[in-house]
C-alpha positions in Angstrom: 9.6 -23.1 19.8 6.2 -23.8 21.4 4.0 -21.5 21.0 2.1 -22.1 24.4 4.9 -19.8 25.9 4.8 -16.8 23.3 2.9 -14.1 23.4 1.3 -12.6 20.3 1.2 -8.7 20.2 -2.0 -8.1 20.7 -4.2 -6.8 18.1 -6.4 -3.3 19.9 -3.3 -1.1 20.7 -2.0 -1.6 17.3 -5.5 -0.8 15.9 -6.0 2.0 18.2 -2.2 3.1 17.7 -2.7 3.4 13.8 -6.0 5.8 14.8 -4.1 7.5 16.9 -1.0 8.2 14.8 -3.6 9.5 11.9 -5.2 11.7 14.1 -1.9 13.2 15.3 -0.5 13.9 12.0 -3.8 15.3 10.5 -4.1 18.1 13.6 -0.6 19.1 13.4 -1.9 21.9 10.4 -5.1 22.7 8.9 -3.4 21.6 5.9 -1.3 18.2 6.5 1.7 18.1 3.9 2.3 15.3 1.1 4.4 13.4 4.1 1.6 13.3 6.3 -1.0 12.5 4.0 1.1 9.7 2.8 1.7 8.4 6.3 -2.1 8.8 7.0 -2.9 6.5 4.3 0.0 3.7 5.4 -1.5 4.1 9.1 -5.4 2.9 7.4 -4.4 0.0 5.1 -2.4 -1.3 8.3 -5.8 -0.7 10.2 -7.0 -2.5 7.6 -5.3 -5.3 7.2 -4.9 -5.6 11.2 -9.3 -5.9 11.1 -9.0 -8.3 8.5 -6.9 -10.2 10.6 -10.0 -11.0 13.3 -12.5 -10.5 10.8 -14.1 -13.9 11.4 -13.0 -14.4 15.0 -14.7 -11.6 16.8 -18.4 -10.6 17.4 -18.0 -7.4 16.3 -21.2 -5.9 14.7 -19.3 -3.2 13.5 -16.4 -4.7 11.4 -18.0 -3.7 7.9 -18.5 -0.1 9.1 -14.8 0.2 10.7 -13.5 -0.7 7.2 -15.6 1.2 4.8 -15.2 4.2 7.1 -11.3 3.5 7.4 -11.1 3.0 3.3 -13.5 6.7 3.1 -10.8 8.2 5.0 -8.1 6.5 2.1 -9.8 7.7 -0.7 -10.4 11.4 0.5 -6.9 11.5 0.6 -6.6 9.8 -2.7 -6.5 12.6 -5.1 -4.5 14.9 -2.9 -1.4 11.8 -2.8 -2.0 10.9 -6.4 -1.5 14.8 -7.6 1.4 14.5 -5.5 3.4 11.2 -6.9 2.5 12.9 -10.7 4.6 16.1 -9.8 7.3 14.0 -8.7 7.6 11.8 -11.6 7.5 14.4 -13.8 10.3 16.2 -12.4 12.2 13.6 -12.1 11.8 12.7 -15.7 12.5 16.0 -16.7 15.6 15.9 -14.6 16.9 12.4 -16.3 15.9 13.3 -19.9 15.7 17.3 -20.3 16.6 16.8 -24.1 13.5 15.0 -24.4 11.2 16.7 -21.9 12.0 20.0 -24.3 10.6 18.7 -26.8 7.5 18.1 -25.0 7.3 21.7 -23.7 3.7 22.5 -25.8 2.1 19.1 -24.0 -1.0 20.0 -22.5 -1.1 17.4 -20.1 2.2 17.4 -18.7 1.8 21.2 -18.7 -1.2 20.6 -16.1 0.6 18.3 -14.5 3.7 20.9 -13.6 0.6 23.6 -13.0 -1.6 21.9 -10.8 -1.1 22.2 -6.9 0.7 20.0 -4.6 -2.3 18.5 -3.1 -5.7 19.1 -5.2 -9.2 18.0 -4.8 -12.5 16.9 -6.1 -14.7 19.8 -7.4 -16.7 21.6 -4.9 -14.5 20.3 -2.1 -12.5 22.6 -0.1 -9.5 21.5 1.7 -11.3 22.0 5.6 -14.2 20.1 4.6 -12.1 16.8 3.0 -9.9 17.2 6.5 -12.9 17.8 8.8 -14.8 14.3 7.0 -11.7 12.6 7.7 -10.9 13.7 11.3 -15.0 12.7 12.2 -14.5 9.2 10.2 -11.3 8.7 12.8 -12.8 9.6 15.5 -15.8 7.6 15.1 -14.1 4.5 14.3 -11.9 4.8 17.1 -14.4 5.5 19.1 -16.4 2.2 18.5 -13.2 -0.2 18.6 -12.5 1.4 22.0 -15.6 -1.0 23.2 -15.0 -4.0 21.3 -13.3 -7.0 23.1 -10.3 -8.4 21.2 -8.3 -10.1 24.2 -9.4 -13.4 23.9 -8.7 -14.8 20.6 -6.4 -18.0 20.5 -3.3 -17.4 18.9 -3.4 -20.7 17.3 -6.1 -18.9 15.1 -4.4 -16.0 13.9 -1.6 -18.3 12.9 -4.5 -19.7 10.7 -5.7 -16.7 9.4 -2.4 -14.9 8.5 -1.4 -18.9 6.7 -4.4 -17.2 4.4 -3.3 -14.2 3.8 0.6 -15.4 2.4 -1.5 -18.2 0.4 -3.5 -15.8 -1.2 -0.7 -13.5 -1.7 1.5 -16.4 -3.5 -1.8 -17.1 -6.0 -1.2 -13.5 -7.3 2.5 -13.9 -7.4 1.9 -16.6 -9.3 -0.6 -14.9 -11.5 1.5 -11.6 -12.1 4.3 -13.7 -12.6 3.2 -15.9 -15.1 0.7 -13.0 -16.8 2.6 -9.9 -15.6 0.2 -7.1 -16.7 -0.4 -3.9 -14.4 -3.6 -4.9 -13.0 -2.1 -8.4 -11.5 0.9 -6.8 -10.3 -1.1 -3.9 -8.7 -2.9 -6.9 -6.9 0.2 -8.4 -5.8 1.2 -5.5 -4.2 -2.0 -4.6 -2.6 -1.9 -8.0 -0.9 1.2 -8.1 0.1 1.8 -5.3 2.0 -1.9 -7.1 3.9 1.0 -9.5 4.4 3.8 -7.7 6.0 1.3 -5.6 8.2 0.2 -8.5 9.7 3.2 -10.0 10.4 3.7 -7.3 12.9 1.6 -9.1 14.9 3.7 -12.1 15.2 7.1 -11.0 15.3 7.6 -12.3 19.1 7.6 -15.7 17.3 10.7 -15.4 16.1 11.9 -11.5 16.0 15.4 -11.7 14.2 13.8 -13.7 11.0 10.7 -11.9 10.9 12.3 -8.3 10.7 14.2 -9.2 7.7 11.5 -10.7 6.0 9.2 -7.5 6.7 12.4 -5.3 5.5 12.1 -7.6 2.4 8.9 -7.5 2.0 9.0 -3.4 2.4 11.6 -2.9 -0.2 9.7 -5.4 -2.6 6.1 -3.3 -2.3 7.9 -0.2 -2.9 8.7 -1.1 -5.9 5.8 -2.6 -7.1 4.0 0.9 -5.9 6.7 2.7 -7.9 6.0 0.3 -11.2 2.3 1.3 -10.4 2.8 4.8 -10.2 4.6 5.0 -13.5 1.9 3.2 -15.1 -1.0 5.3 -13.7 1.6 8.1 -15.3 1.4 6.6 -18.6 -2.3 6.4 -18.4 -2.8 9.9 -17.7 -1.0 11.2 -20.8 -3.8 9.1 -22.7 -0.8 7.3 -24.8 -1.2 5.4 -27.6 1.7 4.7 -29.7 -0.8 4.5 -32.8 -1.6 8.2 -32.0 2.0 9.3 -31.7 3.9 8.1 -35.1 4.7 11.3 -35.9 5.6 12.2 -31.9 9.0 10.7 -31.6 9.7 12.5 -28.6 6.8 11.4 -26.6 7.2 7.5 -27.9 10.8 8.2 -26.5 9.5 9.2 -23.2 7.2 6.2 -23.0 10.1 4.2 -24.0 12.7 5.5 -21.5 9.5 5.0 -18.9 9.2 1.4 -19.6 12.6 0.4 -19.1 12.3 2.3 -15.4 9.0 0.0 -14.7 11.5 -3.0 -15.9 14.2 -2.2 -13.9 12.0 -1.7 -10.9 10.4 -5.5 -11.9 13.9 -6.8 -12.1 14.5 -5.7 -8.3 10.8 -7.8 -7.4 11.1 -11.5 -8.7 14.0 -12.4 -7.2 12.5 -11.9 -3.7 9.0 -13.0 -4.3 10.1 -16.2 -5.5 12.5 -16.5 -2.3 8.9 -15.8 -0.2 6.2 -17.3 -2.4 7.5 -19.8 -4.6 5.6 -23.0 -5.2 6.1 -25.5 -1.9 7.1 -23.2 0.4 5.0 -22.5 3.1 4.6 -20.5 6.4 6.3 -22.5 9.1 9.2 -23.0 7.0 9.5 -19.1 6.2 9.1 -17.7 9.1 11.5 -20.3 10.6 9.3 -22.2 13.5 10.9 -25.7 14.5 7.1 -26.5 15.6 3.8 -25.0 14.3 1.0 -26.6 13.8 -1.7 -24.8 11.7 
């Protein structure tokens, strides 16, 4: 394949196109739903990660604003997603082990958990005003990458740049794999979906083997944010099985938790060593008979 005669997808219109899809979903109420807050965050990391793609290959004056605006607009929505994701974990907990959730029914903090609203916010915010801060953050950033050139960077160079990203994302598989505790494997994930993002870009290389390595990638990040979600669960119940000796029920919950985040684990390795094991590398994976990078 030589790459004099393929075209890249080109980096603005998928920025702009991620702007554009947040602002859509965020006017369609005054109050956008768990979906579309969800989908508002997916749209900024792949801003994100699309930015840090040309970080170093532009003249862009603006680059540090564009992503500490675009990570503002993540975070606002933060606590509404995370209040969210609790809810739905508890039910579904309480839907696989009722005998056990009964137990539990004096627990103050799953009790808050089940009373608190589907989408809550810091104290003294109101819902308009979080919205209204993110809809001026979007509009700004959009409004100064609508001026900044991005047409003339050699493909040869983003080839270069996204051979960064997977190495950096196979150091932390090799770090969560070898020392698998939350933090690393919240890292992992974090990087690789910067990964399968910016592969987006490059899929004319070689479409057919590139879509099935982003559905692998998907499917592997999911679970990873599904591990992470159940431990951020743990953590907000405050448990410690010191504490809770003479709690059976809630070390049985904990318990019946941990072999979810294992089976969720068991679904990751096999994959990740398929993408990021030791000696492979980029041309290989993503199937180019010639690439120099």
């Amino acid at each position: 394949m030589e790459l004099d005669y393929v075209k890249l997808k080109q980096i603005k219109p998928a920025i702009t196109g991620c702007i554009r899809k947040s602002q859509l979903l965020l006017n369609k109420s005054d109050i956008p739903d768990e979906k579309a807050i969800h989908d508002i965050r997916v749209q900024m990391k792949k801003t994100r990660a699309f930015l840090n793609l040309i970080a170093h290959k532009t003249d862009n004056p603006y680059y540090d604003r564009d992503i500490a605006d675009l990570r503002e607009v993540g975070r606002l929505l933060c606590c509404q997603r995370d209040t969210s994701v609790k809810r739905k974990i508890l039910k579904e907990l309480r839907k696989e082990f009722p005998d056990i959730l009964d137990k539990l029914h004096d627990n103050k903090v799953l009790n808050l958990i089940l009373e608190k609203q589907e989408t809550s916010f810091e104290p003294g915010e109101e819902p308009e005003e979080v919205f209204g801060q993110i809809a001026v953050l979007l509009k700004k950033t959009g409004f100064r990458i609508r001026f900044q050139s991005m047409n003339m960077i050699d493909p040869q160079t983003l080839l270069k740049e996204i051979d960064i990203t997977y190495k950096r994302v196979a150091d932390m598989y090799l770090r969560c794999r070898n020392n698998p505790k939350p933090a690393a494997i919240h890292n992992f994930r974090k990087k690789a979906k910067d990964f399968l993002y910016q592969l987006y870009i490059f899929r004319p290389l070689n479409p057919s083997v590139i879509k099935v390595l982003e559905k692998k990638l998907d499917i592997m990040t999911q679970n990873l944010g599904k591990h992470n979600d159940l431990h951020q669960f743990v953590n907000d119940l405050g448990y410690n099985y010191l504490d809770n000796a003479n709690v059976p029920a809630m070390n049985e919950l904990i318990l019946k938790i941990r072999d979810k985040q294992d089976r969720y684990l068991s679904k990751v390795w096999s994959p990740a060593y398929q993408i990021f094991c030791p000696g492979q590398n980029l041309v290989n994976l993503l199937g180019f008979k010639l690439l120099v990078i």
